[in-house]
Every structure is written in structure tokens, then in C-alpha cells.
ROMIKE-334004 format. One record per residue: residue in three letters; z, x, y of N, C-alpha, C in turn. Coordinates in steps of 0.02 Angstrom, whole numbers, plus 50000, padded with zeros to 5 digits. Example, Ala and Ser with C-alpha at 12.3 -4.5 7.8 and 13.67 -1.06 7.14 Angstrom:
2
ala503905066049716503905061549775503905066049835 ser503545064249888503575068449947503945064550002 
END
This chain:
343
unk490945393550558491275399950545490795404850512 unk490525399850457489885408250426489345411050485 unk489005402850500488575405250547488855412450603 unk489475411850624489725416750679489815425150668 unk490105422050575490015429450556489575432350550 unk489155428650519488325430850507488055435550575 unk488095430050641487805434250700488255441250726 unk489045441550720489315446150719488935453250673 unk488795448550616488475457750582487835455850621 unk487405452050609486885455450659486955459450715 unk487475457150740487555462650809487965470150800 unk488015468950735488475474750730487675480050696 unk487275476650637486895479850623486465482850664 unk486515478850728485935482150786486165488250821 unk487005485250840487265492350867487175496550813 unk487165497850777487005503050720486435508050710 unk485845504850724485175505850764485155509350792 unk485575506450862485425508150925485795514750938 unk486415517250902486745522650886486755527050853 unk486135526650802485945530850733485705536650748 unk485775543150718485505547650741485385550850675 unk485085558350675484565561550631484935568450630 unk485575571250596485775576650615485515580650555 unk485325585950573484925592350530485355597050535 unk485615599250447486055605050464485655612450427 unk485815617250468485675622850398486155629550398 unk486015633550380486435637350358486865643450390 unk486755641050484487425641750532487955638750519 unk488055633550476488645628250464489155636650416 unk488945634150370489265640850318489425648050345 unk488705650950386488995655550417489415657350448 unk489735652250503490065650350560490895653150518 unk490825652150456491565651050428491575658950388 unk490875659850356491035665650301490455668950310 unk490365673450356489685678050333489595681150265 unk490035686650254489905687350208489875683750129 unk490015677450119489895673350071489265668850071 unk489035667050139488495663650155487855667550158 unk487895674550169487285677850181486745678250117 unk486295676250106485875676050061485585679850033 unk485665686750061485535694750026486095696250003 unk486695694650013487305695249981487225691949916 unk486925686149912487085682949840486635684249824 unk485855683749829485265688249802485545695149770 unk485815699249803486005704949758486615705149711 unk486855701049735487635700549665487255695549605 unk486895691149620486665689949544486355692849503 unk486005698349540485395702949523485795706549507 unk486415709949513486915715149469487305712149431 unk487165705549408487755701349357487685702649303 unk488145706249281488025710149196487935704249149 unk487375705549106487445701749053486785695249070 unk486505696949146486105693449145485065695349143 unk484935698849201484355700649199484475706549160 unk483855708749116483725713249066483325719649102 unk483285726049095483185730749141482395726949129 unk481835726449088481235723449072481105718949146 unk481495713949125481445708349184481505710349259 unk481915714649266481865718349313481495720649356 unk481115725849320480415730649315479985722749338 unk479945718649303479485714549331479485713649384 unk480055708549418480235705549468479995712249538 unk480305716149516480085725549568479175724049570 unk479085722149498478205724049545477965719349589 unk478225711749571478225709149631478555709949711 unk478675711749692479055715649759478935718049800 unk478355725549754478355731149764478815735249788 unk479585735749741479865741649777480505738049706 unk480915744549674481535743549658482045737549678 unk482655734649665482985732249687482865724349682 unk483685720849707483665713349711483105712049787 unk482855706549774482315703649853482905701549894 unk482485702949976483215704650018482815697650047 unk483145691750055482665686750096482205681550066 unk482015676250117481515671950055480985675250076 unk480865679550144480235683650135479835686150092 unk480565689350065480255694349996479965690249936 unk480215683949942480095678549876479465678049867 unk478775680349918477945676349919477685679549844 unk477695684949854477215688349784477685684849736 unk478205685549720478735680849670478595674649642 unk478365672549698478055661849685477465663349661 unk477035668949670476525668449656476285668849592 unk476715676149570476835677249518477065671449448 unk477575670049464477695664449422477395655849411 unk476845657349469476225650749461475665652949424 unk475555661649406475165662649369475455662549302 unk476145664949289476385664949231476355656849202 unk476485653049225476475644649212475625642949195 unk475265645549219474545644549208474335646249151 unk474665653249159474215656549083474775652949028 unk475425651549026475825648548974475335642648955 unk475145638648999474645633648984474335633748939 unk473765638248952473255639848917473255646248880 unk473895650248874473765652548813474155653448750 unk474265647948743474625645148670474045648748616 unk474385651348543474065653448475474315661148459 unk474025661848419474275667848391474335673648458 unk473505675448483473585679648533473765675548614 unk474375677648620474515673448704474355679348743 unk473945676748791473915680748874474465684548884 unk475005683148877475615685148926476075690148872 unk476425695848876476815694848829477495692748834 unk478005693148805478585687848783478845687248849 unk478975694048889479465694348951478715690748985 unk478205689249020477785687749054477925680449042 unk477935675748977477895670348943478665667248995 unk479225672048959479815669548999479855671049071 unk479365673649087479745675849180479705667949228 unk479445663949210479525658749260480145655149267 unk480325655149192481195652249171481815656149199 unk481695663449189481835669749212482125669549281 unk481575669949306481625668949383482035662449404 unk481585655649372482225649449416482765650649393 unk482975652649329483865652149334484115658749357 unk483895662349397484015667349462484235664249514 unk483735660049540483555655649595484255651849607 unk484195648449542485115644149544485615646949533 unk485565653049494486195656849500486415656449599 unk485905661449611485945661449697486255655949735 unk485975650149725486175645049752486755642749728 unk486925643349692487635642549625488195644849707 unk487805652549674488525656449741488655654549789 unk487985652649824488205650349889488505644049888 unk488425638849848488595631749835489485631349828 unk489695637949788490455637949769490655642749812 unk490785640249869491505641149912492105636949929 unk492385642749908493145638549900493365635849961 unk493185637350016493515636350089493325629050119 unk493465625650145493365619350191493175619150255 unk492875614050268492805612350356493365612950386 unk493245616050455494015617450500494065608550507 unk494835607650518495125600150513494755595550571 unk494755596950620494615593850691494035592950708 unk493345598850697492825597950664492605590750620 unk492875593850554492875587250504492965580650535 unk493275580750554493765572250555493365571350638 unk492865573150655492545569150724491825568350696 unk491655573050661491125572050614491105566550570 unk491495565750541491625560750480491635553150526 unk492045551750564492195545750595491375546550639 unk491105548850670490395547450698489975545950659 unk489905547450573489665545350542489475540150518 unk490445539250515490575532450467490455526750527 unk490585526650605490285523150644489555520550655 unk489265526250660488255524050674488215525650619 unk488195528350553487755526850484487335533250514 unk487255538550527486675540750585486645546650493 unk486115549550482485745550650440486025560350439 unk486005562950389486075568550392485635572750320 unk485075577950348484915581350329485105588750298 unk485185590550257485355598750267484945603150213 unk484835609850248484405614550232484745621550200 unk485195621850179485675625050147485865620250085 unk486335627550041486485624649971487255624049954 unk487735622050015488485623550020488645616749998 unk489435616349970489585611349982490055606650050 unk489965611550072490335610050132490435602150154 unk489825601850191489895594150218489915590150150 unk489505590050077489445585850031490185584549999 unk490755588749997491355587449961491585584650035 unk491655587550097491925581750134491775575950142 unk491125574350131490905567350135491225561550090 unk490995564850017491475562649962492305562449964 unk492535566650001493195564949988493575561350042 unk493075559750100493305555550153492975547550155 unk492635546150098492295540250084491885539850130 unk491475544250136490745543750183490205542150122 unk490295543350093489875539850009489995534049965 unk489815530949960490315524249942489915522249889 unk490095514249852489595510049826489125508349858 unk488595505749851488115502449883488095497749936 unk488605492449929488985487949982489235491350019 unk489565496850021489945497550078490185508350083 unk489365509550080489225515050098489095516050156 unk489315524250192488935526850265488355528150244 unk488515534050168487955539750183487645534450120 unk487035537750088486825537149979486265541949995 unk486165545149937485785550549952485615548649864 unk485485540649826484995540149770485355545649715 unk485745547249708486205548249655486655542049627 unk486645542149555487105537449528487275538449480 unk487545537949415487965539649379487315541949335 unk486995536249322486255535249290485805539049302 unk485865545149360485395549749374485165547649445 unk484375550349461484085550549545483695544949540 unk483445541549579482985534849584482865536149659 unk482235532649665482035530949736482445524549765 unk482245519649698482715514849702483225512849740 unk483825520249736484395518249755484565521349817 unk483845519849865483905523449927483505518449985 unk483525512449923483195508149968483745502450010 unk483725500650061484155493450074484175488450092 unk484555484950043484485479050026485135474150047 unk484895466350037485615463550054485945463350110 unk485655465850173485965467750243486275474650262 unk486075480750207486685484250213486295490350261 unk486535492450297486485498150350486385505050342 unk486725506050279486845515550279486425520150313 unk486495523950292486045530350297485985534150254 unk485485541050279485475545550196485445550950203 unk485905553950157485845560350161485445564850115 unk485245568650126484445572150135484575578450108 unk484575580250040484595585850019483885590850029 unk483645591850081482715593850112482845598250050 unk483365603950060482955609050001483325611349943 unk483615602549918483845603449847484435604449846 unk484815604249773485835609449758485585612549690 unk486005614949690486145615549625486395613249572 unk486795608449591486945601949568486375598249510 unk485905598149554485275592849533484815597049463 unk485005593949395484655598249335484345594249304 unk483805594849249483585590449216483765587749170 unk483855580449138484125580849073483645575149044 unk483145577849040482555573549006482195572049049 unk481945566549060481425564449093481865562449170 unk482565561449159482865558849200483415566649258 unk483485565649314483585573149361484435568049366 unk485005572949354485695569249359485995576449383 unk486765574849402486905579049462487605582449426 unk487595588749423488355589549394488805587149425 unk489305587849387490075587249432490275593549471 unk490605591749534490685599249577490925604649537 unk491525601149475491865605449448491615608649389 unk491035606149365490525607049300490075612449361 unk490045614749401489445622249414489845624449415 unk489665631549378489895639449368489375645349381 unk489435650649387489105656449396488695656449336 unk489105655049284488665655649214488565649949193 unk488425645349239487985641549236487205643549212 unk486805641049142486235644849124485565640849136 unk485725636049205485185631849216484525634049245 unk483865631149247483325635049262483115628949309 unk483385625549383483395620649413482675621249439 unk482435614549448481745613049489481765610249554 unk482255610149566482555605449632483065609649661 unk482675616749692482855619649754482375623249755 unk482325624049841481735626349889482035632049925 unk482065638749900482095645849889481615650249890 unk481015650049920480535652449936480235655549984 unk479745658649978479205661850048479045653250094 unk479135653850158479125646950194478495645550187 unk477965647050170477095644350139477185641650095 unk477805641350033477645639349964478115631549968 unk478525633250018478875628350007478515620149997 unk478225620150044478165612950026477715608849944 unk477305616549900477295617449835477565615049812 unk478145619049829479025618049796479265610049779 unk479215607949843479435600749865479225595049826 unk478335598449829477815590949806478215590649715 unk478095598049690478245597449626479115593049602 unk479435593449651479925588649619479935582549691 unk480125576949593480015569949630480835567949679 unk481195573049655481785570949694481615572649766 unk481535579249779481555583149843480795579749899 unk480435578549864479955574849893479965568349914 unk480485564949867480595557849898481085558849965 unk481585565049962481855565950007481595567850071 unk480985571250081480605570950117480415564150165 unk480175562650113479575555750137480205552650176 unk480845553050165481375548150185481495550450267 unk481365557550270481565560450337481035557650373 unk480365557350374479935553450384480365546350436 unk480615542750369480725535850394481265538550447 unk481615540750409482395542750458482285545950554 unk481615549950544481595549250620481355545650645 unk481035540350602480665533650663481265529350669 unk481775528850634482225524850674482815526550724 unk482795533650727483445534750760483325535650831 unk483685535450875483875539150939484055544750970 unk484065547150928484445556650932484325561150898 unk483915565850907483915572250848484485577050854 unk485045577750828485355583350816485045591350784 unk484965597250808484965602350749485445607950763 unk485825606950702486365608150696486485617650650 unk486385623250661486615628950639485785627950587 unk485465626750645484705627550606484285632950631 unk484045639850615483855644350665483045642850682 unk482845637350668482215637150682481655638950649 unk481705644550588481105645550563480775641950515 unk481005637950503480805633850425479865626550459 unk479225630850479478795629550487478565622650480 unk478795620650395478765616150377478855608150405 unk479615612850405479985604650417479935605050513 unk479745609650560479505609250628478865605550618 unk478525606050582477885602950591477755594250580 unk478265593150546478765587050534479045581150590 unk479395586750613479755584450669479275583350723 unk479055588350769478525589250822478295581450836 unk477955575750807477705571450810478135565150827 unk478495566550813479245561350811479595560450876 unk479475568350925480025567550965479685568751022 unk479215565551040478905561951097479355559651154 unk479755555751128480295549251151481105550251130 unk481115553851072481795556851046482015562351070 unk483075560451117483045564351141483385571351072 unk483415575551102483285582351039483855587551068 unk484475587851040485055591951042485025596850986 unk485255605051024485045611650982485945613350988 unk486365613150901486895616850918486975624150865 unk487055627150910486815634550877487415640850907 unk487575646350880487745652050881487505656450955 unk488135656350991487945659851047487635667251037 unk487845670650997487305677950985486505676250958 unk486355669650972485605670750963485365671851018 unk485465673051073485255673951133485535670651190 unk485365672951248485595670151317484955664451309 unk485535658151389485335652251374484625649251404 unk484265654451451483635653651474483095656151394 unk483395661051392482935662551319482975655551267 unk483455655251263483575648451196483145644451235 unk483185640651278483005634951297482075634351299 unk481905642451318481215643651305481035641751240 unk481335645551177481215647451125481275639451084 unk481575635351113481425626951063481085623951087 unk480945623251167480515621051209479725621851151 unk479525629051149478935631551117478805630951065 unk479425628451027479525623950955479275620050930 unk479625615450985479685609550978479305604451020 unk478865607051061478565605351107478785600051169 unk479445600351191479675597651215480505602151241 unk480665600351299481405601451331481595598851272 unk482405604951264482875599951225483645603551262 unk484095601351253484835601851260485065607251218 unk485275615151241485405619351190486135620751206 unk486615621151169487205622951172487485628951111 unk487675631951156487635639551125488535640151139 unk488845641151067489665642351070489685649051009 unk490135651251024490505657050987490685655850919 unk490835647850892490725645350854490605640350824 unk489915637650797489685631650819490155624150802 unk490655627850757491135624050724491835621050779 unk491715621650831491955618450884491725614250924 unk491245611550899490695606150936490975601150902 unk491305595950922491505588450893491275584750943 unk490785583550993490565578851035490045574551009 unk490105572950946489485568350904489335564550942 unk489845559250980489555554251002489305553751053 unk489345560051118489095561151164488335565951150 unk488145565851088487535572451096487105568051082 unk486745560851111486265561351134486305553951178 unk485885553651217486095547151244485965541851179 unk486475536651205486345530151179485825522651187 
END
């Protein structure tokens, strides 16, 4: 009788394998439901008018990086910004004593700036609204079937409170997703598996807001513990000019282990999903490219990005390879998980 069960999970762990897939989400998911809450110049400029927070001083700074008045419209605008505040961290370094390099607002602008950064992400992170039902619940069960791995490149909670509240997160024994959170804080540790167990992981690529420091150790608020006035100065989100990012990344050990994991996560799967991802993020293409030789590669995206000869060009030249583009009105009507890639 053990022996039988035993080979039953083997065969179950293999189908698991053999069904796993690599879905990448970004920040068409959110849009799809709320432009105007998801748009990132929208919350870039409402934090930047949040009374009581930036000081007209701080301001004036942030503008000369800029060069021009006003909140930064974009992570475009962010390059002189990163730059800026890698020199401010330099000279804080080295110029501790009576006379400092910097003065007080120069000293604080790096702190300044990240708890900007998370304010931003704050906003976008707290929406009140949910996954449409039918959506959800084909998503969730494809999950909880192949274990298949999910990335995302946005700061919503969207898929993360559904996951949690449909037990796609579990204990260790008898998890879909673990994404190395535990009560105890982040570990590499707890992303390893052990004991026979299958999961998969989910892949915070560019951080929450969630994720703060509290000593030496990175632990995750409670959904219901972030607020707007929230006064955190987070290191673990990737909000940047797309050159700096992977800076960004190396410097925290969370977001980097999450990395290295996508790594593993496409050598085992069968399927690339990208899911409300518009393609520009350099980085993580340069990532992928190597992987999908042999992997077949599904694009689900927003029919106003273009007609479907153009799309199909435009990932082709990507990605260096044909892929499957499906272009809907809203991408939030795609529930064919289990048909988007062969098995």
C-alpha cells in the first residue's frame, strides 16, 4: 500500500512538471479594471501634492533633477533621480563631521525620495476593487493544479489577496504558490523544496510595498497595516529609469533572490505566459531571450496596442522567436490557462 502511494505521487509530481508554466504579469492586469487608479503618473502626482508631505525645499530639488517644475511623469523621468540620490548616499558616506558635503535637505534626499517611491506604490498597491469572478476562479484552479510559477511586475494587490484568500498560499506541506515570506520575515531558505513538495513561486521581480525593514531582518506588513501615511523609506521596490533597475535589484537581497529564482523557474517549465506585460522592461527580456529556444511563449495583452500583424512582429523582434499573441478588449476575459501552451 505505501509503496503504491509513493509511485502515485511520483506520478503526480511529474505531471506537475510536465504542466508547469511561468506566467509573468504586469501592469495591464490593474489597468484592464481601473485606469485611472493604476496609471502611474496619476499616483506619481497625487503623492507629490499630499499635503503635509514633501516640503517646497525638497521639491526644488527633486525639479532639478528633472529639469523642469512638477511631480516626474513616468519611470523615464526617474534616471537623473537615481542618480542623484547615489551621489547623495556617497557623499553621506564620506562626509560625516562638523563640515558635511551635503546640506541637511541634500543629507536627507535619498530617504526623501524612497518614502516617495512607496508612498507611490502604497497607491497603487491599495485598491479596493477585486478580480472579475470567472477570471479569478480559472486562474486560481490552474494554479492550484500545475503549481505553474507566477511572476509580477506591478505593485497591486490584486492577484496576491486572491491568492491568499483562495489558499493558493499555504504552509509549506501543502502549498501551490511560497514566495519565502514567513511570519519570521524573508529567507532564501523558505523557497527551497524539500520533502517531495512541488510548489511554485511567486515572484515579486519588482518588489511591494509590503516588504520593510525591521533590522537586519526584511518582514512584510499586514494588507491591513499599509496606509498612505504609511512613513516607510522601502528598499525593496524597483521604480526606476529601466538602466538602474537591475542596481536596484542587486542592492536588495530579497528582490535579487527573486530574480535568481526566475532563472530556475524558466528552466523548468513548459510554457511562458506574458500576461498585461507591455514589453519594455529590457532587463527582464534579456532574461528571458535565452530560455525560450524550446519554450512555447504566449503574449496576452490589450487589443489597442495594435493590430495583430504588428503585435506579432513586435514580440517576434523581442523575443527572438514566433510567439502566440492574443489581443482582447479586455485582457481580463482570457481564462484559457490550461489551453495557453501546449502540454
Amino acid at each position: 500500500m505505501g509503496d503504491g502511494a509513493d509511485a502515485r505521487r511520483s506520478d503526480q509530481r511529474a505531471k506537475s512538471r510536465m504542466n508547469r508554466k511561468l506566467i509573468i504579469v504586469g501592469n495591464g492586469l490593474g489597468m484592464a479594471l481601473d485606469q485611472k487608479h493604476f496609471s502611474l503618473d496619476n499616483a506619481l502626482a497625487e503623492i507629490w501634492n499630499k499635503e503635509g508631505f514633501l516640503n517646497r525645499k525638497q521639491k526644488i530639488l527633486i525639479g532639478r533633477c528633472l529639469g523642469r517644475k512638477g511631480a516626474p511623469a513616468g519611470e523615464h523621468e526617474l534616471d537623473r533621480l537615481h542618480l542623484a540620490i547615489t551621489y547623495c548616499k556617497a557623499l553621506n558616506q564620506i562626509g560625516a563631521g562638523k563640515t558635511h558635503w551635503l546640506t541637511k535637505n541634500g543629507q536627507n534626499f535619498p530617504d526623501i525620495t524612497a518614502r516617495y517611491i512607496h508612498k507611490v506604490a502604497t497607491k497603487l498597491h491599495n485598491y479596493n476593487g477585486g478580480l472579475p469572478c470567472e477570471f479569478e476562479t480559472a486562474l486560481v484552479e490552474f494554479v492550484k493544479k500545475t503549481k505553474s510559477h507566477v511572476a509580477t511586475l506591478n505593485y497591486d494587490k490584486l492577484l496576491y489577496k486572491s491568492f491568499i484568500d483562495n489558499n493558493v498560499f499555504g504552509r509549506y506541506n501543502n502549498a501551490s504558490l511560497v514566495d519565502g515570506m514567513v511570519d519570521t520575515g524573508f529567507s532564501a531558505k523558505h523557497l527551497e523544496r524539500k520533502y517531495g513538495n512541488t510548489f511554485g513561486y511567486y515572484l515579486h521581480l519588482h518588489g511591494s510595498p509590503l516588504f520593510v525593514n525591521h533590522g537586519e531582518c526584511v518582514k512584510k506588513l499586514s494588507r491591513n497595516g499599509l496606509t498612505i501615511d504609511s512613513d516607510e523609506a522601502s528598499e525593496h521596490i524597483v521604480l526606476t529609469h529601466v538602466k538602474h533597475k537591475p542596481s536596484v535589484i542587486a542592492a536588495s537581497h530579497v528582490l535579487s533572490t527573486y530574480w535568481d529564482y526566475l532563472r530556475f523557474a524558466l528552466s523548468e517549465v513548459n510554457g511562458l505566459i506574458l500576461f498585461g506585460y507591455s514589453g519594455e522592461d529590457k532587463h527582464l527580456n534579456e532574461i528571458l531571450r535565452p530560455y525560450l529556444t524550446a519554450t512555447p511563449v504566449q503574449v496576452v495583452e490589450w487589443s489597442g496596442a495594435g493590430e495583430q500583424a504588428e503585435r506579432n512582429a513586435f514580440w517576434q523582434e523581442l523575443l527572438g522567436r514566433s510567439v502566440q499573441v492574443n489581443r482582447l478588449d479586455s485582457i481580463t476575459d482570457f481564462k484559457q490557462w490550461q489551453s495557453a501552451s501546449p502540454s
